[in-house]
N, C-alpha and C positions, 0 to 999 in steps of 0.2 A: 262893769258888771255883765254887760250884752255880750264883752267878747270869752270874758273866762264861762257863761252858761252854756256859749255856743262849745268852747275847748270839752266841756263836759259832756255834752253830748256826743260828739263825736268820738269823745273814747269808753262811752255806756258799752256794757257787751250785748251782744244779739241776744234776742230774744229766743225764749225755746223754741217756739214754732221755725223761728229761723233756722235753727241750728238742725232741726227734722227735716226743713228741705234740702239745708247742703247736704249733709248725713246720705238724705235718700238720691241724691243727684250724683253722687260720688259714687254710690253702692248699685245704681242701676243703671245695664249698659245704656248706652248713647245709640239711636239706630243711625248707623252713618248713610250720608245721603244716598239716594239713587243714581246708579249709570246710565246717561242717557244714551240712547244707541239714535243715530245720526239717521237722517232720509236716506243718505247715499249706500249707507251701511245695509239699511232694509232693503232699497233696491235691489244692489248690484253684490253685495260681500256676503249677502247671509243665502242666495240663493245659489252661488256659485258653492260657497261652502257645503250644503245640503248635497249638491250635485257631486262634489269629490268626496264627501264623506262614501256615500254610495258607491261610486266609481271603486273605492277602494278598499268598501266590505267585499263588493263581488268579486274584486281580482285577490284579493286574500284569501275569501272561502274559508276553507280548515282551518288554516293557520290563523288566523280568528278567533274560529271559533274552541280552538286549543288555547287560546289565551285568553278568552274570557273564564272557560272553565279554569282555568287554574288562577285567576285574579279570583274569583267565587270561591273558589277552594280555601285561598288568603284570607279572605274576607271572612270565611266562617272560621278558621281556627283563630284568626286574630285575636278574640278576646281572650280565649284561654292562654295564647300564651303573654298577654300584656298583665294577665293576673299571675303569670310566674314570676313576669320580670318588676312586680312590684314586692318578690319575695329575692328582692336583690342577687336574682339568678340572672345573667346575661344574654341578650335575646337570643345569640346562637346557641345556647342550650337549653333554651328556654322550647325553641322551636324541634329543635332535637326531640327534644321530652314528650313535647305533644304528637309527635308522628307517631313515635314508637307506642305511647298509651293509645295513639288511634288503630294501630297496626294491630296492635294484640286484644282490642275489644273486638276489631273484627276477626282475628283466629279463633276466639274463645265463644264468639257468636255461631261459627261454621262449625266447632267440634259441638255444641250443642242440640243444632239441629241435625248437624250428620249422622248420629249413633243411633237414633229411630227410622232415622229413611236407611239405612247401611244393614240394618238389623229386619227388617222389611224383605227387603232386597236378598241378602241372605236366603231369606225362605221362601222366597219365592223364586230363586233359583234350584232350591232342593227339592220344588215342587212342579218343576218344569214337565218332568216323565208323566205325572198324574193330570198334569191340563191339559197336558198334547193328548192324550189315551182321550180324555171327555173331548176333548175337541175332535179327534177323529169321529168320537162314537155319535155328536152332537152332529155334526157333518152329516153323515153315514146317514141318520134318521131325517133328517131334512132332506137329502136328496131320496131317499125309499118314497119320501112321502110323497114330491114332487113327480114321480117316475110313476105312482101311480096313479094319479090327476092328472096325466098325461102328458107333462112338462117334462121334457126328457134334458136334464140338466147334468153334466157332471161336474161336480166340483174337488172332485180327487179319482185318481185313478185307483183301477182295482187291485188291491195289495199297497200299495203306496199312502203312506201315513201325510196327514199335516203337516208336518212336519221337514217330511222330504219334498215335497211339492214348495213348501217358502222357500230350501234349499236350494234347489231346481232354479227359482226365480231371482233369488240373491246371485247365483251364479253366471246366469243370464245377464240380467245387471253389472255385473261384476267392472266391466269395461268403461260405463257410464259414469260409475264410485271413483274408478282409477283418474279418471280424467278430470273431474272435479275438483280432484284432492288436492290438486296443486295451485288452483285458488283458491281452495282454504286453508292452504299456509300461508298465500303471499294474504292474504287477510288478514290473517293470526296475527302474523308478523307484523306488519301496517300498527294494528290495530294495540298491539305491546308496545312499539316504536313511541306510538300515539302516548299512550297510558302515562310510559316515563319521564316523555318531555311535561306533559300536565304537570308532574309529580316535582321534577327539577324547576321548571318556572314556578311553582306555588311555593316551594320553597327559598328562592330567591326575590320574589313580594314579599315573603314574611321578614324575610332578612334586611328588606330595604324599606319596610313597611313609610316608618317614620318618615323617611326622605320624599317617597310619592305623595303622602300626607301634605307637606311640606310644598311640593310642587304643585297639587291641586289648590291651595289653598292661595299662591302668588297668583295662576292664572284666571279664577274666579272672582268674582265682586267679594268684597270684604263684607263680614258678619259684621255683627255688634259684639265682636270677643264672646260671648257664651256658649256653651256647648253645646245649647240649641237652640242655634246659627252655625254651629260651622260644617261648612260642607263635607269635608270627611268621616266626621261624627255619624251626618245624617243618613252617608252612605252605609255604613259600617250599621247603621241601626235598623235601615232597610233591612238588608241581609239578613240581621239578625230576627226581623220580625219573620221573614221570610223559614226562619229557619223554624222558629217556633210554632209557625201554623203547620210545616210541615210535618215535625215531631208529633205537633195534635192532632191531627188527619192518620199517620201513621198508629198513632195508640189508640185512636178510637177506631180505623178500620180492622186492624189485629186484633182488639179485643173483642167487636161484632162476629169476628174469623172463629177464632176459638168458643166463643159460650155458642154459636152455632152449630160448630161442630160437637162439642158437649153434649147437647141435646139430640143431635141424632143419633150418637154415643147413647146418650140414656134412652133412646128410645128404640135401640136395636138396630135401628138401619143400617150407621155408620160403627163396631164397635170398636174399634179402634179409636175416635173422634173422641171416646172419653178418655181414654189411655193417655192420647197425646194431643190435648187440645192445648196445651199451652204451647208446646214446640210449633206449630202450624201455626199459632197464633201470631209467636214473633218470628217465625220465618215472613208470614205475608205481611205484618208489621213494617219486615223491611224493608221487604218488595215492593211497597207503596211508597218507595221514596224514589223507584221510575214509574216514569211517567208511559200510561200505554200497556207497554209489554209487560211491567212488573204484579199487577193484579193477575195474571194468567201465569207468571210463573211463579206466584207466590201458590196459587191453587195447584199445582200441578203435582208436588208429592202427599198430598191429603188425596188426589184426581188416582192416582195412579195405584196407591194402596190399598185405597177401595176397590182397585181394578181386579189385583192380585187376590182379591179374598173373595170377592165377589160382584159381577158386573151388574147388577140392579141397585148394588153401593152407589157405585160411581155413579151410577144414571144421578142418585139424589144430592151427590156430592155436589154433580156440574150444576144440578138446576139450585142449588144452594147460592155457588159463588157466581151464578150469572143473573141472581138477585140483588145480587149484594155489590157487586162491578153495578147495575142500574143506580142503584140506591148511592153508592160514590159518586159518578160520574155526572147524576142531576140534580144531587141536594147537596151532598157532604163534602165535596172540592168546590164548586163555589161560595158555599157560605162560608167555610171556614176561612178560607184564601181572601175573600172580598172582604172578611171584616181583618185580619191579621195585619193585610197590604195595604188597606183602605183602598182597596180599587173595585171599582164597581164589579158584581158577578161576571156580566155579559162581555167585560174586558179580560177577565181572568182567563175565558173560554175561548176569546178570540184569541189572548196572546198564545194560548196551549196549541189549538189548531195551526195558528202562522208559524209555531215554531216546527210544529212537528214535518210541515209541509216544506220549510224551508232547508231542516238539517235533520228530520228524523225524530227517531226519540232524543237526540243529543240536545236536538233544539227545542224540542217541546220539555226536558231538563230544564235547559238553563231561560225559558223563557219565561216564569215568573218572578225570580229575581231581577232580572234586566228590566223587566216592568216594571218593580218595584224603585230600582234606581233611578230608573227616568223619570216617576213619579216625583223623587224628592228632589230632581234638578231642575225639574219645570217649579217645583214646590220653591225653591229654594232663588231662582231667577229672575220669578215673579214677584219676591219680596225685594231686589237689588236692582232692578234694571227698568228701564222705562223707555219706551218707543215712541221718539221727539215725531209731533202733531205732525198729520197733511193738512191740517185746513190751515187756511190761509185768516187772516185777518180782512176785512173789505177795505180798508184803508190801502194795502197790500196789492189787492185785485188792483184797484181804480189806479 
């Protein structure tokens, strides 16, 4: 009897509760263990490495930093076209698809804003004869007035217009223009050279996207199989946060641009700024997606049409957008950025300055993303790896 109760119980089935934990032990990844990184490693292989990491940003240089921007480039179109290619379209035309929709959002953004600043322009070259005459006559009366305070100034000669006097001085010049010009094509040139390689390497990551994915993921410590643990994931998510603080900093400085300019529209200073407050809006909208120089030429055809219509415009125009550049650059790029990135303000500031100082505006560009990445790979290292102890045990010592 003791041995058939034992047979019976051994073939009772588990109980529910058991069955909830295989259930959930199956269904939840496992964290697989930590890499331990050696003393001699710490020593002698992780400072040597630091050392040639270095050694061989600064003999790269450009070439660098031309292929982080176009790994960036990757990285941001990648999910549009990994949502093509779940509409069983093939990644090579998947990637096709998305250049050419990027290509043509931005021709149809440039014919947008062109047709008001073109249309501007227009008239204010038909109005060229009528500024030069007030500007002689403007002249003319500034110097009477001076000449009879005693200030014996000329600033045009007698009979000779404003006109002919810039003449005079472009021509002058004319030798110094000549000479320059041929470094600004080898610029030009450089600088188109530059653009295409970005264009052709971003499109050859997106083509092998999977395969780097793949490769990052052998030389990294292993996740726990979930998509958040894996390291390309986390990268790709980076970027993407990256992208979407920028788009928010972008719509909310353009749209501060335009009801700005709106109101000095409605209030007669600027009137133009009601006219065309939304085109200025998403011109500086865009402009806010450089770093530095794009707030100053994002202001610069609202700056200049003011100019043309009336220069006590522009005076209110500039002290407009040189509140509004304060009001970016010490409230509304770091908060937005420190909470997107999850990285503290005062790093967001520093990474902008060291980049800017180290590559220009190219690198104060791509310096918040690179932030951002390195974020999730210390994020990401600090959950798989582990630095074997210096202390010793005393047993050890003695």
């Amino acid at each position: 009897m003791s041995g058939i109760s034992e047979k019976a119980s051994e073939a009772a089935p588990p109980s529910e509760e058991e069955r909830e934990l295989a259930d959930s032990s199956e269904t939840e990844p496992r964290e697989p263990p930590r890499a331990v990184v050696p003393r001699w490693v710490q020593l002698v292989l992780l400072p040597l490495a630091l050392v040639a990491v270095w050694v061989v940003a600064k003999a790269a240089g450009k070439v660098l930093v031309i292929f982080i921007v176009a790994a960036l480039i990757a990285l941001i179109l990648n999910p549009a076209v990994a949502f093509l290619q779940r509409g069983k379209l093939p990644r090579g035309m998947a990637v096709l698809a998305v250049y050419l929709a990027f290509f043509l959002t931005l021709s149809g953004i440039g014919v947008l804003v062109a047709n008001p600043i073109s249309n501007q322009v227009a008239s204010f070259s038909r109005d060229v004869p009528n500024l030069v005459k007030k500007a002689n006559r403007s002249l003319a009366e500034f110097q009477n007035t001076l000449n009879s305070s005693g200030v014996h100034v000329k600033f045009i000669k007698q009979g000779e217009t404003a006109l002919q006097t810039l003449q005079d001085k472009l021509v002058k010049g004319s030798s110094s223009i000549v000479s320059s010009a041929g470094g600004l094509l080898t610029g030009v040139v450089s600088a188109s050279f530059d653009v295409l390689l970005v264009f052709v390497l971003s499109v050859y990551m997106l083509l092998y996207g999977p395969r780097i994915g793949t490769l990052m993921r052998r030389y990294m410590p292993d996740g726990d199989g979930s998509p958040a643990d894996d390291y390309p994931t986390l990268v790709q998510s980076a970027v993407a946060r990256y992208v979407g603080g920028q788009l928010l900093f972008s719509l909310i400085m353009g749209a501060t641009a335009g009801i700005a300019l709106y109101i000095l529209g409605l209030t007669g200073i600027f009137p133009d700024g009601k006219r065309y407050a939304v085109v200025f809006a998403v011109f500086y909208g865009l402009m806010e997606l450089v770093p530095y120089i794009g707030p100053i030429v994002g202001a610069l055809p609202a700056v200049l049409i003011a100019l043309f219509n009336e220069p006590v415009s522009a005076l209110w125009v500039s002290v407009m957008f040189v509140a509004l550049q304060q009001l970016e650059g010490h409230i509304v790029a770091p908060q937005i950025f420190g909470h997107t990135l999850r990285i503290n303000p005062l790093l967001v500031i520093f990474a902008l300055l060291l980049g800017l100082e180290l590559h220009g505006v190219v690198g104060a560009l791509i310096a918040l993303p690179i932030l951002s990445v390195l974020r999730e790979t210390v994020v990401y290292l600090s959950r798989h790896i582990t630095f074997e102890s210096w202390e010793r045990p005393s047993r050890e010592l003695l």
